[in-house]
SEVEXBA-548061 format. One record per residue (C-alpha): residue in three letters; z, x, y. Coordinates in Angstrom, 1 decimal, padded with zeros to 4 digits. Last residue first. Layout:
<sites>
<site><r>ala</r><Z>Z</Z><X>X</X><Y>Y</Y></site>
...
</sites>
This chain:
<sites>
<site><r>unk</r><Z>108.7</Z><X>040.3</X><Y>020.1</Y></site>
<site><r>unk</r><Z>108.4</Z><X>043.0</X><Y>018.2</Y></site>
<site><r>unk</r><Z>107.3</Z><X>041.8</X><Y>014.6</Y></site>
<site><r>unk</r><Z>109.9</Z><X>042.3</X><Y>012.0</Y></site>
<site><r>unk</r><Z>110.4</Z><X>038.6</X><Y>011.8</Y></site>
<site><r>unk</r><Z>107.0</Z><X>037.7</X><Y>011.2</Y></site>
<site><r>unk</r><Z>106.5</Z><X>040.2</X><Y>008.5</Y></site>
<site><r>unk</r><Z>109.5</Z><X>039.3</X><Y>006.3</Y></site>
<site><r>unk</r><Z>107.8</Z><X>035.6</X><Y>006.3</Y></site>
<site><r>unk</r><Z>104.7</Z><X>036.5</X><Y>005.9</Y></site>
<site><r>unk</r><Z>105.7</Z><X>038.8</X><Y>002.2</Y></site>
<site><r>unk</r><Z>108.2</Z><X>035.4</X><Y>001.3</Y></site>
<site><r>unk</r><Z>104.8</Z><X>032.8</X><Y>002.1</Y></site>
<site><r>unk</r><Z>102.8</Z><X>035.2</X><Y>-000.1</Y></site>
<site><r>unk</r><Z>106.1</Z><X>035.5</X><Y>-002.9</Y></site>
<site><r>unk</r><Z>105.7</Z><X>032.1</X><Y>-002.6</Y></site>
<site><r>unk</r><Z>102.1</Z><X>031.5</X><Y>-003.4</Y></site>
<site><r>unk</r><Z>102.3</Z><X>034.2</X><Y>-006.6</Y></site>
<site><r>unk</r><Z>105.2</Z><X>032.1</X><Y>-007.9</Y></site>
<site><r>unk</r><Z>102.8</Z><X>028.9</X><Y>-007.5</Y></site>
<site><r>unk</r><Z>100.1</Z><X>030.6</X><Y>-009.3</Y></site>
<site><r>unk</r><Z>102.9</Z><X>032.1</X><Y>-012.2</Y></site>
<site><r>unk</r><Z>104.2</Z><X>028.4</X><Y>-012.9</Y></site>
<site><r>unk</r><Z>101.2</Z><X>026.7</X><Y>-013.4</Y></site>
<site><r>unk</r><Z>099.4</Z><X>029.5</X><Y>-015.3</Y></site>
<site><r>unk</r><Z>102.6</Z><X>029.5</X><Y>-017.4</Y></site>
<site><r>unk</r><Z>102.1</Z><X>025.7</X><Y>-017.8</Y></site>
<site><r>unk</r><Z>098.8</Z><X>025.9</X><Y>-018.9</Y></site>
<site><r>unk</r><Z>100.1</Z><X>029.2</X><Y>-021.2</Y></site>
<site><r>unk</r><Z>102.7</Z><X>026.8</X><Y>-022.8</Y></site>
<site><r>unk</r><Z>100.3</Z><X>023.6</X><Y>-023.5</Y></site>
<site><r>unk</r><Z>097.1</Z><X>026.1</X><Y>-024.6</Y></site>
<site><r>unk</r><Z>099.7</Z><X>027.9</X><Y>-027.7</Y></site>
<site><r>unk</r><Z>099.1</Z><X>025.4</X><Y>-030.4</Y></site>
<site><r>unk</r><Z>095.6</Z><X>024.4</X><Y>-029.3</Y></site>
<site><r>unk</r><Z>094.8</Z><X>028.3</X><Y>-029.9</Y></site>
<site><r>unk</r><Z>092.7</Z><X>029.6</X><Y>-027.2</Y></site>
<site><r>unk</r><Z>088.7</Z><X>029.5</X><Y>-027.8</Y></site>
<site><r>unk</r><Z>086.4</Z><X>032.4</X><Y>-029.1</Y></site>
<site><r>unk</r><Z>082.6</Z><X>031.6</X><Y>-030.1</Y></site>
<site><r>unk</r><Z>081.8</Z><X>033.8</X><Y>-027.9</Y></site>
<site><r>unk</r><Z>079.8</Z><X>032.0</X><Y>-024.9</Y></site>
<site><r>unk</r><Z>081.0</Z><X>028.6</X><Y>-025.1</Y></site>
<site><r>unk</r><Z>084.5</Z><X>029.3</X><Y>-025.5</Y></site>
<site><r>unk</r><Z>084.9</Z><X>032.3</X><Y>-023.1</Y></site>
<site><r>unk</r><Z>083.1</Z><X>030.1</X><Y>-020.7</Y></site>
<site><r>unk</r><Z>085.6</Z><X>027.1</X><Y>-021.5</Y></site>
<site><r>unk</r><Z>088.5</Z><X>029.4</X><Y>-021.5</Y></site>
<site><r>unk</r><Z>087.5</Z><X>031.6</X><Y>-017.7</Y></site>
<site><r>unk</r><Z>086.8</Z><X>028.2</X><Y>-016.3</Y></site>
<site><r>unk</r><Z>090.2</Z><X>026.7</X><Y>-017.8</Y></site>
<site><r>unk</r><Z>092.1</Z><X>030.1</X><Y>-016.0</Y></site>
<site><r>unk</r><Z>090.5</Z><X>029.6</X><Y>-012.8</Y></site>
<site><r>unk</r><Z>091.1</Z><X>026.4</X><Y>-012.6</Y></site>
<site><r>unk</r><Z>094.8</Z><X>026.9</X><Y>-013.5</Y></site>
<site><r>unk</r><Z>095.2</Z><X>029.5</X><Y>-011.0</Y></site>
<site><r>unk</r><Z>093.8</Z><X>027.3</X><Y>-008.4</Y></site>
<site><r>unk</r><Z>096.5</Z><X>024.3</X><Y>-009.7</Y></site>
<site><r>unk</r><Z>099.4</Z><X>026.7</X><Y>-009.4</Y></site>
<site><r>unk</r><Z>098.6</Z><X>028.0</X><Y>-006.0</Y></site>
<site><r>unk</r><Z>097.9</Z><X>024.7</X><Y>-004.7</Y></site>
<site><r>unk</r><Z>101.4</Z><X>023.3</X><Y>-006.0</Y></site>
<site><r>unk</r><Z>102.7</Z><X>025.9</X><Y>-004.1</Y></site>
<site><r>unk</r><Z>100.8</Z><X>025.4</X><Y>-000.9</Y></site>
<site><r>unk</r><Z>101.3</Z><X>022.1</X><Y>-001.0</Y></site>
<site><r>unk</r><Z>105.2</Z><X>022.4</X><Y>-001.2</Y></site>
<site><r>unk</r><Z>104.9</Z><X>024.5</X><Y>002.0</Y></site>
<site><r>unk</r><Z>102.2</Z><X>022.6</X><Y>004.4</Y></site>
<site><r>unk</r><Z>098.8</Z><X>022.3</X><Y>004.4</Y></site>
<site><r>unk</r><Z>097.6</Z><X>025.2</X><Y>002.0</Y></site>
<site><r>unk</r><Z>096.9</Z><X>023.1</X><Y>-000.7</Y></site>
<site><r>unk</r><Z>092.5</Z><X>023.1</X><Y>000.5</Y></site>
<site><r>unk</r><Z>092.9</Z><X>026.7</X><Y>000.8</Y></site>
<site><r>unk</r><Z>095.1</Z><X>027.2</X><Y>-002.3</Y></site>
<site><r>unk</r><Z>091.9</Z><X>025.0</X><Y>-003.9</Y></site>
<site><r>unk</r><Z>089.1</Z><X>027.0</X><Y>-002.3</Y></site>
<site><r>unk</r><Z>090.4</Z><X>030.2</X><Y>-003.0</Y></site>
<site><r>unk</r><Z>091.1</Z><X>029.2</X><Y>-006.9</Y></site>
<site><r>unk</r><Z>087.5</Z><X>027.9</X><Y>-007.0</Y></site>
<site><r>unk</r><Z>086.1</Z><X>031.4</X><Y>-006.0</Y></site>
<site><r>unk</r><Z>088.0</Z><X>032.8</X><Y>-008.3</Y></site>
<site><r>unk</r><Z>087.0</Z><X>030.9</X><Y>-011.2</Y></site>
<site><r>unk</r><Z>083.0</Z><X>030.8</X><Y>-009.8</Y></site>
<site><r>unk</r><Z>083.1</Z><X>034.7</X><Y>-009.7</Y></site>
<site><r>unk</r><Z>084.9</Z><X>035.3</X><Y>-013.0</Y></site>
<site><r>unk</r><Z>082.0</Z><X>032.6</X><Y>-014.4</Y></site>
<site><r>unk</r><Z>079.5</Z><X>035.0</X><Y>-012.6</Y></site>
<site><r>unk</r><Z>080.4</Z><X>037.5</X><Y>-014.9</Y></site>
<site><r>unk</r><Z>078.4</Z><X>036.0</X><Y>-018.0</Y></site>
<site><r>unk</r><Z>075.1</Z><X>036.8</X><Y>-016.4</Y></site>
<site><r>unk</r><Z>074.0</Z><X>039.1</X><Y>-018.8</Y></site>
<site><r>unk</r><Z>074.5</Z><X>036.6</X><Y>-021.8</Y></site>
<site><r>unk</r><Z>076.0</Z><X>038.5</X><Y>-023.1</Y></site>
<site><r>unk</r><Z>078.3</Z><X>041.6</X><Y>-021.6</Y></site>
<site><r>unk</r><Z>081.5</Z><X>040.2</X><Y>-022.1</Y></site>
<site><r>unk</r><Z>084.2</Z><X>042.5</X><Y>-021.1</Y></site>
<site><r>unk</r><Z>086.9</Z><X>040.1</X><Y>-020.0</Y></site>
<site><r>unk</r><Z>084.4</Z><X>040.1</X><Y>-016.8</Y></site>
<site><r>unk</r><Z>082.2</Z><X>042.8</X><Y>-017.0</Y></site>
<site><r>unk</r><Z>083.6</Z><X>045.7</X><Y>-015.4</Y></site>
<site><r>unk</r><Z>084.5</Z><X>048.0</X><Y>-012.6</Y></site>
<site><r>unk</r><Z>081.6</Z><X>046.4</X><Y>-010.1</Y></site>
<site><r>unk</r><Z>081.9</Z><X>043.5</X><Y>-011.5</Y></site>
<site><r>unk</r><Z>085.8</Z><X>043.2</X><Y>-010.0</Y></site>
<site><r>unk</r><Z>084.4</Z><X>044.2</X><Y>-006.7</Y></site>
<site><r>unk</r><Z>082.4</Z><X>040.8</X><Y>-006.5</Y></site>
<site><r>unk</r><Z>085.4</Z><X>038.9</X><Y>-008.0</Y></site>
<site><r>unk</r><Z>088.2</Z><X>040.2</X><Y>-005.5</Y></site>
<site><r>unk</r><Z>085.4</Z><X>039.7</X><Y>-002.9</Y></site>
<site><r>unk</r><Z>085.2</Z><X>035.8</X><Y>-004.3</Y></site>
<site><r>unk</r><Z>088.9</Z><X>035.6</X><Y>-004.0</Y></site>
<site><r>unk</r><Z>089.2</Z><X>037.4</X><Y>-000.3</Y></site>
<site><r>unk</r><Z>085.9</Z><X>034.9</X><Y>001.0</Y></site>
<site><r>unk</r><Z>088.0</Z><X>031.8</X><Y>-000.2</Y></site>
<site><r>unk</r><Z>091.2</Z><X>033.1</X><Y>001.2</Y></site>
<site><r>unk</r><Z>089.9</Z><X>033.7</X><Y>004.9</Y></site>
<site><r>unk</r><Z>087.5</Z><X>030.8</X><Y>004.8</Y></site>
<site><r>unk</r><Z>089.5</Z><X>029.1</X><Y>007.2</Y></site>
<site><r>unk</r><Z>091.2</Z><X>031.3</X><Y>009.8</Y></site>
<site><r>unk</r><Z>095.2</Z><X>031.8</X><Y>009.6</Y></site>
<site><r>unk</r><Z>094.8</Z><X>035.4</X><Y>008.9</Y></site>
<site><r>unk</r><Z>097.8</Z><X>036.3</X><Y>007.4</Y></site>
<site><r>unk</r><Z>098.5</Z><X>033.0</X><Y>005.2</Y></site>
<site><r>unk</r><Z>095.0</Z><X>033.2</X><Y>004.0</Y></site>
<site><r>unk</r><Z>094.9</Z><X>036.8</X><Y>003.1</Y></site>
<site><r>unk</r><Z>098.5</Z><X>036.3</X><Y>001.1</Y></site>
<site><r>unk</r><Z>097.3</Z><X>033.6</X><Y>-000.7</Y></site>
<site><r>unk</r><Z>094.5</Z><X>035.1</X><Y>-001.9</Y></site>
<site><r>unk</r><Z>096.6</Z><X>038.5</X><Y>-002.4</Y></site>
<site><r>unk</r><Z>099.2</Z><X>036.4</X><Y>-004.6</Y></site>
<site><r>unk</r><Z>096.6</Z><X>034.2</X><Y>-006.5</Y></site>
<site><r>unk</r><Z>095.0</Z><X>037.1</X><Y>-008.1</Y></site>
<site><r>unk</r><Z>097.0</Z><X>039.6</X><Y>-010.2</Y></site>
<site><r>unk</r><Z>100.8</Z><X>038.3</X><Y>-009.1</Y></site>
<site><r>unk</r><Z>099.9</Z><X>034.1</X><Y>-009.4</Y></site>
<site><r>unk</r><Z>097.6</Z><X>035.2</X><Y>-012.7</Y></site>
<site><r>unk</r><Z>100.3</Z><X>037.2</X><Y>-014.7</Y></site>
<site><r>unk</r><Z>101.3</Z><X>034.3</X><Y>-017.2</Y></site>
<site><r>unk</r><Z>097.8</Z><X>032.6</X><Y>-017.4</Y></site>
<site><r>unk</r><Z>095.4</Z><X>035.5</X><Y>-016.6</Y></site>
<site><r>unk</r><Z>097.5</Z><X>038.0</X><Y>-018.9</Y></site>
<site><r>unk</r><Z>096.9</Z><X>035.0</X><Y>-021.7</Y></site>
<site><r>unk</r><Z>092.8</Z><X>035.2</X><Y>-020.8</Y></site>
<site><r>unk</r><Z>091.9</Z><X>034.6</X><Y>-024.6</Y></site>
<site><r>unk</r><Z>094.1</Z><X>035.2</X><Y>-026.1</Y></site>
<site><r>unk</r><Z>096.8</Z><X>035.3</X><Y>-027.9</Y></site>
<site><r>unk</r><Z>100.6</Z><X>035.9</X><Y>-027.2</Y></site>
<site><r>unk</r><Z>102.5</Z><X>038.2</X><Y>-030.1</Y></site>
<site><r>unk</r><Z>104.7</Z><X>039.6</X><Y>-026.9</Y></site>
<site><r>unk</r><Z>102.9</Z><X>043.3</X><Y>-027.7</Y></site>
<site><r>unk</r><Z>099.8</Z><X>041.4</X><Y>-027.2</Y></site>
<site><r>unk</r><Z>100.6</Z><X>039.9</X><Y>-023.5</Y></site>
<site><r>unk</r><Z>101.7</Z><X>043.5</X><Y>-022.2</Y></site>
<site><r>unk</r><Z>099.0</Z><X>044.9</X><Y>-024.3</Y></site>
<site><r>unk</r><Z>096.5</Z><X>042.9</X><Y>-022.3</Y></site>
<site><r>unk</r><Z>098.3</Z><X>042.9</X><Y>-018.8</Y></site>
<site><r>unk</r><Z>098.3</Z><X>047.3</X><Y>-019.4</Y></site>
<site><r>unk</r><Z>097.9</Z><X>046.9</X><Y>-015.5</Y></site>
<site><r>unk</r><Z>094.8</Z><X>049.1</X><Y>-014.2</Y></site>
<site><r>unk</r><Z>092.2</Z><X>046.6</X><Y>-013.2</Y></site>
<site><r>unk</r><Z>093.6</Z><X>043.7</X><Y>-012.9</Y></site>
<site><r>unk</r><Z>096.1</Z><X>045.4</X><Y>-010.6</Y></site>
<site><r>unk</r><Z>093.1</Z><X>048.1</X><Y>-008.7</Y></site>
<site><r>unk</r><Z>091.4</Z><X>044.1</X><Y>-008.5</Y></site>
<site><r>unk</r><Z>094.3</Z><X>042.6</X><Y>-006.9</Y></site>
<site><r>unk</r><Z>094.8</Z><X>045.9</X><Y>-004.5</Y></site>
<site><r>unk</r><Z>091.3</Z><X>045.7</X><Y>-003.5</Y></site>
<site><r>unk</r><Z>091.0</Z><X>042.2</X><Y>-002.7</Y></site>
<site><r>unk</r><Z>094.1</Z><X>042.6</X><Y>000.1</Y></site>
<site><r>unk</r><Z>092.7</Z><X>045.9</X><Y>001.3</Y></site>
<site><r>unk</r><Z>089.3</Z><X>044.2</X><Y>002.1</Y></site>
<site><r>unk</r><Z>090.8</Z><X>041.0</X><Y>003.6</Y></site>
<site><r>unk</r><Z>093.4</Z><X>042.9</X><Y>006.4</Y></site>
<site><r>unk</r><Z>090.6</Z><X>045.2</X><Y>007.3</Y></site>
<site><r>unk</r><Z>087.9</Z><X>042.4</X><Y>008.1</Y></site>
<site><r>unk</r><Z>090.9</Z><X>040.6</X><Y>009.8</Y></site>
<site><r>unk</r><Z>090.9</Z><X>043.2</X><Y>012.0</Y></site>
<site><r>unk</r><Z>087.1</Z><X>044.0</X><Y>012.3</Y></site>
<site><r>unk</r><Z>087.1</Z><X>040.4</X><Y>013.6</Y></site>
<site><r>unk</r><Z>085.7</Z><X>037.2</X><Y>011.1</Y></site>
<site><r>unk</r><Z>083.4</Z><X>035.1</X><Y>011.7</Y></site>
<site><r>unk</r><Z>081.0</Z><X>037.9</X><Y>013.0</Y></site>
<site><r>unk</r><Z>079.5</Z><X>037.3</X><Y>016.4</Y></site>
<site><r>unk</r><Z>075.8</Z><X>036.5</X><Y>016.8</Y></site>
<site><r>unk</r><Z>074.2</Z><X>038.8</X><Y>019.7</Y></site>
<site><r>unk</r><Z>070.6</Z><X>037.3</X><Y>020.7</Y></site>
<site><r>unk</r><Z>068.2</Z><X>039.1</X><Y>021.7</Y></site>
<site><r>unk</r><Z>066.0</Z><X>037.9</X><Y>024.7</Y></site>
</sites>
């Protein structure tokens, strides 16, 4: 007898995740975040990941998660916004050692675990958005570090920590503000 194992997740919620992961990697991909962050005198490395992270990433995580309501749903849109992103490009263009790129993997992936893990009620959720953009952004620093020889200046870590911080938990509540609008519009 053959079995027939469901998918996890519907074809619906399949086309609500894919869409979601695509636009955050079409905005990492094509928004000037680097020139936006150099013409502002702000080094790197990964300063457009710090102040831009909660619009680029934690937004469309957040947003998957929030729509769907199924576990998983966030972690599988941040590693598929990772996947896809290696497709593009190396991650912050490093192409040695030749696995490199599975650091942007294991950043993202974290992020989708902790706004997942956050995601219990409001406040949670914004401090989760926050904190998973933060991981992601230390991961991305310490393999950056190790790897290239190139770490963030001490003088500038404090303010783009808490600009990670802060743009995480804006990208969380422009999620919950996106749900929001969509709930009410919904016929009834």
């Amino acid at each position: 007898m053959v079995r027939k194992d469901k998918s996890y997740f519907t074809l619906r919620e399949w086309a609500i995740i894919v869409p979601l992961a695509l636009a955050s990697v079409l905005i990492n991909t094509y928004l000037p975040i680097k020139s936006i962050t150099a013409h502002f005198d702000i080094p790197g490395p990964a300063a457009g990941m710090a102040l831009f992270g909660g619009f680029i990433f934690v937004l469309w995580i957040s947003l998957a998660h929030l729509t769907i309501k199924k576990k998983y749903s966030g972690i599988i849109t941040s590693i598929l916004i990772g996947a896809i992103s290696l497709f593009i490009h190396p991650w912050y263009g490093i192409i040695s050692p030749s696995w490199f790129s599975l650091y942007g993997i294991l950043g993202l992936g974290f992020m989708g675990i902790i706004i997942e893990l956050m995601s219990k009620s409001y406040w949670r959720s914004v401090v989760g958005g926050g904190l998973g953009n933060l991981c992601c952004l230390v991961i991305t620093w310490l393999a950056i570090g190790f790897h290239t020889g190139t770490w963030m200046p001490k003088e500038w870590a404090p303010f783009l920590i808490l600009g990670a911080i802060i743009s995480g938990a804006i990208g969380v509540l422009i999620a919950q503000g996106i749900t929001m609008v969509i709930k009410t519009n919904q016929p009834r």
